[in-house]
N, C-alpha and C positions, 0 to 999 in steps of 0.2 A: 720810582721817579724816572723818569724821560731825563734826556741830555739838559734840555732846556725845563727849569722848571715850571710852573705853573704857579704864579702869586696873584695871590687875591686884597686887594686894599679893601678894608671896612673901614667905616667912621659910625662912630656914634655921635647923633645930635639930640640937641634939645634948645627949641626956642632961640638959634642963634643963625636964622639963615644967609646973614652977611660974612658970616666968620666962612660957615659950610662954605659958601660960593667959592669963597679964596681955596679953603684947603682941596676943594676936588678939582680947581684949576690947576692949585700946585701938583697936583698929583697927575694931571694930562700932560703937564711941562716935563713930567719925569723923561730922561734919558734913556731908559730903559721902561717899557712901558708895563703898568700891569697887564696881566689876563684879563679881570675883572675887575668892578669896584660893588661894593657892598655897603649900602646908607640902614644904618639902622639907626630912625624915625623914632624918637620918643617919645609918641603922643605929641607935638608940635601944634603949637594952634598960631604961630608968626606967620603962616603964608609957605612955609618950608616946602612942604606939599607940593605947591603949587612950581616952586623951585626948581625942585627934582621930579614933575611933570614934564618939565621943558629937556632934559635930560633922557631921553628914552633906553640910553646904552647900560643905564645906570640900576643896577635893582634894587629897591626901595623895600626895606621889612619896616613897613608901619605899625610899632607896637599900642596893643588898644590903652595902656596907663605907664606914665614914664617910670620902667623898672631902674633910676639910676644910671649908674656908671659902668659898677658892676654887673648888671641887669642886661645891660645893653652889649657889654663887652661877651658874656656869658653867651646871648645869641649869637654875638659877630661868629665867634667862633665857629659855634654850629654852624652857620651856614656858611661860610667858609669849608667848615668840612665836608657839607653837604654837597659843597661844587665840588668836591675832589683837587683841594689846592694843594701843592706840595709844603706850599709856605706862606701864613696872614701876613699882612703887614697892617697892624690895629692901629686905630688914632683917635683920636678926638677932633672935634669939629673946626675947634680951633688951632690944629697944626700946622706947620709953613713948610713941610721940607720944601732944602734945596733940589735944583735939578737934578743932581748926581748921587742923590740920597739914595732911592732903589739900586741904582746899579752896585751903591758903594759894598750895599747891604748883601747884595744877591754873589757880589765876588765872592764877598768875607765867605757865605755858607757855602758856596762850589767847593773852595779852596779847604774847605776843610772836610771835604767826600776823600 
């Protein structure tokens, strides 16, 4: 791991792209910005898609049948580890962190290297 680590946000959706829109908003507001974000698409048929089309920064694993929570959380990871993140931060579609949530998060683990 580098000085600075490498976090990767996932979210897994399904069917909820009002909720999704907030939560990757909340997650641009962060204080500390991620690396990456990671939308893992559970088979969605609401328009979500089309959503996270307007988003180009953003990479979209659209799974072909919704695996779940589990299912969904299961790939975040993978590919999370796939980018070579030092550290996820996993959520669901419908999460609100505050602004100072990442950072709060990213002190706590420095602080204990």
């Amino acid at each position: 791991m580098t000085d600075v680590p490498v976090i990767v946000a996932t979210v897994v959706t399904h069917n909820r792209r009002a909720d999704l829109a907030k939560c990757l908003d909340a997650i641009a507001r962060q204080t500390r910005s991620v690396d990456q974000i990671i939308v893992i698409d559970n088979a969605s048929t609401d328009g979500t898609s089309d959503d996270l089309a307007a988003r180009p920064s953003i990479h979209v694993i659209r799974m072909e049948s919704n695996v779940g929570g589990a299912g969904g959380f299961r790939r975040a990871i993978e590919a999370g580890l796939d980018a070579q993140a030092d550290y996820l931060w996993l959520m669901d579609d419908d999460c609100l962190p505050c602004n100072e949530a990442l950072k709060t998060l990213a002190d706590a683990a420095l602080a204990r290297l």
